[in-house]
C-alpha positions in Angstrom: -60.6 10.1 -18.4 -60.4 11.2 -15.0 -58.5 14.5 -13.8 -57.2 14.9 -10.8 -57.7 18.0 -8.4 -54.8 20.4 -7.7 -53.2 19.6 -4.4 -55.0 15.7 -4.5 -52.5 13.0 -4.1 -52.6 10.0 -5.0 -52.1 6.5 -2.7 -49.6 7.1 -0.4 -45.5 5.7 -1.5 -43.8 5.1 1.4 -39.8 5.7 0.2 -38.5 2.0 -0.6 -35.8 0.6 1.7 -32.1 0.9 1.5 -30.6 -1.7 -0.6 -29.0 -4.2 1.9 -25.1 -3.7 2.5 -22.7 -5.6 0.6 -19.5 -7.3 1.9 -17.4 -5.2 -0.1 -19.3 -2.0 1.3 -18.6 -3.0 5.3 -15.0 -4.2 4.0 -14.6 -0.3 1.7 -15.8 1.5 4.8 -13.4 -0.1 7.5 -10.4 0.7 5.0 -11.6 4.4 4.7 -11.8 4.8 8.7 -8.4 2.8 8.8 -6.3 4.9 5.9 -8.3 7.7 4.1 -5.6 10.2 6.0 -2.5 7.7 5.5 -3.3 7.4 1.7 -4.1 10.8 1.4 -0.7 11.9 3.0 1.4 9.5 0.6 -0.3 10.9 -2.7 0.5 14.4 -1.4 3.9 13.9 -0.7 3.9 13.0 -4.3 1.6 15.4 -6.0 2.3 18.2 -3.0 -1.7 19.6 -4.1 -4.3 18.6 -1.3 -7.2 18.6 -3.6 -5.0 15.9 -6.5 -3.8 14.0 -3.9 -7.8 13.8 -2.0 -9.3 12.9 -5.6 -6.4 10.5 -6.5 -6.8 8.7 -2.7 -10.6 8.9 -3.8 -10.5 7.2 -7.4 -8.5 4.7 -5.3 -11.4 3.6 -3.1 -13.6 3.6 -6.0 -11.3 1.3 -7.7 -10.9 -1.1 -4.6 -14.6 -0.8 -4.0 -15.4 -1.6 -7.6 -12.9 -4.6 -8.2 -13.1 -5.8 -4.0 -14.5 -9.1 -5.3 -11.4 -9.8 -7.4 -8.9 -9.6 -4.4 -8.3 -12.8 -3.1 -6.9 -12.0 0.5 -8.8 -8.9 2.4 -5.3 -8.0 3.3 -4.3 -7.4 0.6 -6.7 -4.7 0.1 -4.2 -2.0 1.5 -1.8 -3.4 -0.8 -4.3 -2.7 -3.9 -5.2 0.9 -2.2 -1.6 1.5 -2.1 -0.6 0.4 -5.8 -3.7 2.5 -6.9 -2.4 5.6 -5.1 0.9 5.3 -6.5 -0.3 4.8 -9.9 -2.4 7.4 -9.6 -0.4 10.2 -8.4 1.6 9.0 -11.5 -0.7 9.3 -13.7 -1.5 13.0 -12.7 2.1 13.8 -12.8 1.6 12.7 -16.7 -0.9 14.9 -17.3 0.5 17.7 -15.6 3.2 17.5 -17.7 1.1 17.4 -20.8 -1.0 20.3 -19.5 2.2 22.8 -18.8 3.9 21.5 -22.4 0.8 22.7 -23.9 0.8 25.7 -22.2 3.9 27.0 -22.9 3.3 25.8 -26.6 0.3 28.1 -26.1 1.8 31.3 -24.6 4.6 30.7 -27.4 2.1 31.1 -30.6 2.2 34.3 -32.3 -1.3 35.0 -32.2 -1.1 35.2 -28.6 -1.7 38.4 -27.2 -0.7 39.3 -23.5 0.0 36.2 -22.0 3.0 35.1 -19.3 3.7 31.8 -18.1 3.8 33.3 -14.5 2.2 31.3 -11.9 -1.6 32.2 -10.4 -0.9 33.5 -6.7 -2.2 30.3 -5.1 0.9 28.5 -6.9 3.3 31.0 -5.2 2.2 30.7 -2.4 2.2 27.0 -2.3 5.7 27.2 -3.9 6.9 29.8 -0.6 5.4 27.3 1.8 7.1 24.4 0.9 10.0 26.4 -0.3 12.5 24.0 1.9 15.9 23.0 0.8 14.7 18.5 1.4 11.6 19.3 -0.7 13.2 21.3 -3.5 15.7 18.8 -4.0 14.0 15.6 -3.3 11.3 17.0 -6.5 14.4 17.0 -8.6 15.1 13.8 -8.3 14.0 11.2 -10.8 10.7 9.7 -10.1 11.6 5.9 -9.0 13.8 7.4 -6.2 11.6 10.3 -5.7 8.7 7.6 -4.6 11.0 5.4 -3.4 12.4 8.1 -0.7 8.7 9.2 0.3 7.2 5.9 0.5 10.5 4.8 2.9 11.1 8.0 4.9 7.9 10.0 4.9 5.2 7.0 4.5 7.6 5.0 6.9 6.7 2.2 4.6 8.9 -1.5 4.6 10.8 -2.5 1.5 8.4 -4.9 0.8 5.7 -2.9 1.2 7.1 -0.1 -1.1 8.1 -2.9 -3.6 4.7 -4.5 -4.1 3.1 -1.1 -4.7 5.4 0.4 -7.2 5.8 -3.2 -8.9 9.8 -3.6 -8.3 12.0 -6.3 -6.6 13.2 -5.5 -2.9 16.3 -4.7 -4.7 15.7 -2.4 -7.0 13.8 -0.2 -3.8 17.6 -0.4 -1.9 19.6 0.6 -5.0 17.1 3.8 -5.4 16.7 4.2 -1.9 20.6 4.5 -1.8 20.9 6.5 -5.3 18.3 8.9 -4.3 19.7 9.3 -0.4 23.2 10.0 -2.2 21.8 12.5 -4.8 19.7 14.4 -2.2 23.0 14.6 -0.3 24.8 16.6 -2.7 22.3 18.9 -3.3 21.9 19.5 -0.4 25.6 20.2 0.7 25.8 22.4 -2.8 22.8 24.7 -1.4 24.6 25.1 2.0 
C-alpha cells in the first residue's frame, strides 16, 4: 500500500463538459426572456405578494420545462405557462386559507398565552399600499370573476385566451366578466 504525500495530486481531471442543450432547454429559455415579467405580473394581481407570485411563475417553468415534450404545438407552450400560473396562484390561495383557519384556531385555544391575530408590519404596509377602493373591492369578489376581471383588464388577455387557461367556455368568461364588472360597480358607488 502506497501513501500519498500531503499536498501530492494525483493525474490531472480536467472538469467534464456541459451536457449538450436540449430542445426543451433553448425552447424554456426563449419563453423565460419572452414572459417571466408578464407571468409574474398575472400571478401577482392574483396573489398581490411578489415573492408567491415569483415562485408560483417559477414552479410554472419547471412544470413546462419538465412536461415540454408532451405539448404537441410549441405555441401552445404560453398556453400551458398560463393554465399553470393560474392554477397555481389558486392553489396558494388554498393554502392560505388553510394556513389563516389554522391560525385563528390557534390564537383561539385556551392554552394560548399572549397572542393576537394582528398582522406582522410588512402586511400593513402591503395592505396601506394597495389600500385602493378597485383593489379592495375587486378581492371581494368571488374567485371566477375575480380572475376573470384581471386576466381581461389588467393581463389584457382575449376571451379565448382567458378561457383556455382557467378551463371555461368563452361564455362563461362573458357572463363573469359582466357579473363581476356589475358587482365591482356597486361597490364602488357604495364606497363613494
Amino acid at each position: 500500500m502506497q501513501l500519498e504525500r500531503p499536498g501530492a495530486r494525483g493525474p490531472a481531471h480536467s472538469p467534464s463538459p456541459p451536457a449538450p442543450r436540449s430542445p426543451a432547454d433553448d425552447a424554456i429559455s426563449a419563453l423565460y426572456a419572452a414572459h417571466w415579467n408578464p407571468l409574474v405580473r398575472l400571478a401577482w394581481l392574483l396573489l398581490h405578494d411578489q415573492g408567491a407570485a415569483e415562485d408560483v411563475v417559477q414552479d410554472a417553468f419547471i412544470a413546462t420545462h419538465r412536461n415540454y415534450d408532451r405539448i404537441r404545438e410549441p405555441a401552445a407552450a404560453v398556453g400551458y405557462l398560463r393554465r399553470a400560473v393560474v392554477n397555481g396562484a389558486r392553489s396558494v390561495q388554498r393554502h392560505n386559507v388553510v394556513v389563516r383557519r389554522e391560525l385563528v384556531a390557534e390564537a383561539g385555544r385556551a392554552d394560548v398565552a399572549d397572542r393576537s391575530l394582528a398582522a406582522s408590519a410588512e402586511a400593513e404596509a402591503m395592505r396601506h399600499l394597495g389600500d385602493g377602493a378597485m383593489l379592495a373591492a375587486l378581492n371581494r369578489l368571488p374567485n371566477r370573476q375575480r380572475e376573470v376581471l384581471v386576466l381581461r383588464y389588467f393581463a389584457d388577455w382575449s376571451e379565448a385566451s382567458i378561457a383556455d387557461a382557467l378551463g371555461i367556455a368563452p361564455g362563461s368568461v362573458k357572463a363573469h366578466a359582466h357579473r363581476g364588472l356589475a358587482a365591482l360597480r356597486a361597490r364602488l358607488e357604495e364606497s363613494s
